[in-house]
Steps between C-alpha positions, in 0.01 A plus 500: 500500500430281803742236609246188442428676147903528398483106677246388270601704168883335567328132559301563187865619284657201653220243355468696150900464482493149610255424250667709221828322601318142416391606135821626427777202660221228418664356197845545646380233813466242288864467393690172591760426766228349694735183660695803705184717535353159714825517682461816615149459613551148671840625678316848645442503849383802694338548847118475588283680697619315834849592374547100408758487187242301266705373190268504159603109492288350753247543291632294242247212413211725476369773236677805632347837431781768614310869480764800559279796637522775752246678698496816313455366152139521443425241232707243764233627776245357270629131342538447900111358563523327199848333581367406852195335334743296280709344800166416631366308215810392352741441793296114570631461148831549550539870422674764734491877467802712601491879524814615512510887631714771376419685752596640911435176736236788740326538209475184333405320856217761558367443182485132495294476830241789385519340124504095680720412296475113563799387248902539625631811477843558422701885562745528231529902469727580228624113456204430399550758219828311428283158485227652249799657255661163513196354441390692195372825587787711431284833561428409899115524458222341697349354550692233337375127536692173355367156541704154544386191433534230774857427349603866528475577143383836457197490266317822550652826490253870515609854585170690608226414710347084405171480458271254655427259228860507403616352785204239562579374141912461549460331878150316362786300240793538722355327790348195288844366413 
């Protein structure tokens, strides 16, 4: 088997587990505890891509979408366009997207500029795994998305790639208010 075959076929287990991960932890990420869980996410802090210590806070006041990803997980690779499209037509609303990389800093930097990534990045590597378990997703998968509301109440919680509509109809009502 060629290397860029074996690359692919592991990308491809990655996403099916990911996926298979969100079906089967689903109904456990909507248990309570949600005051600390919004603790946890407004208290994170972890360096961006011009190695700037960026705390999840500052965005406090606007619709904050948090996306935990890495560069190898395929079904990440593809919410990306989609997520970049939703800072664009959402961010005049008051919405910000936030990918927050489990991943190597090389990696994640070179991806961003071929990807354009035109949202913050954040590189958490395995804090960010810490982050996602305290914030509901006990089995580590991604990608893993939660939502705030402009108060910092988490409102939206998914495990597994978000689809488009999905996330035009939670920022559509999250940015009215």
């Amino acid at each position: 088997m060629t290397p860029r075959r074996r690359e692919a076929l592991l990308l491809g287990l990655a996403g099916i587990a990911a996926v298979a991960a969100g079906f089967l932890a689903g109904p456990a990420l909507l248990q309570s505890g949600r005051g600390r869980e919004e603790g946890f996410l407004q208290s994170a802090s972890f360096p961006d891509l011009d190695n700037k210590t960026r705390r999840l806070s500052e965005w406090r006041g606007k619709v904050l979408v948090c996306n935990f990803w890495a560069t190898w997980c395929t079904p990440c690779r593809d919410e990306i366009p989609m997520l970049v499209a939703a800072r664009r037509k959402y961010g005049p609303s008051g919405a910000e997207i936030v990918g927050i990389a489990i991943d190597s800093v090389i990696k994640v930097r070179e991806f961003s500029a071929s990807f354009d990534i035109s949202y913050p990045v954040l590189l958490a590597g395995s804090d960010g795994l810490d982050l996602m378990r305290q914030l509901g997703n006990s089995g580590g998968g991604l990608p893993y998305t939660v939502i705030a509301d402009r108060r910092g109440a988490l409102v939206h919680r998914k495990l597994g790639a978000l689809k488009a509509g999905e996330l035009d109809g939670l920022l559509e009502s999250l940015t009215r208010t």
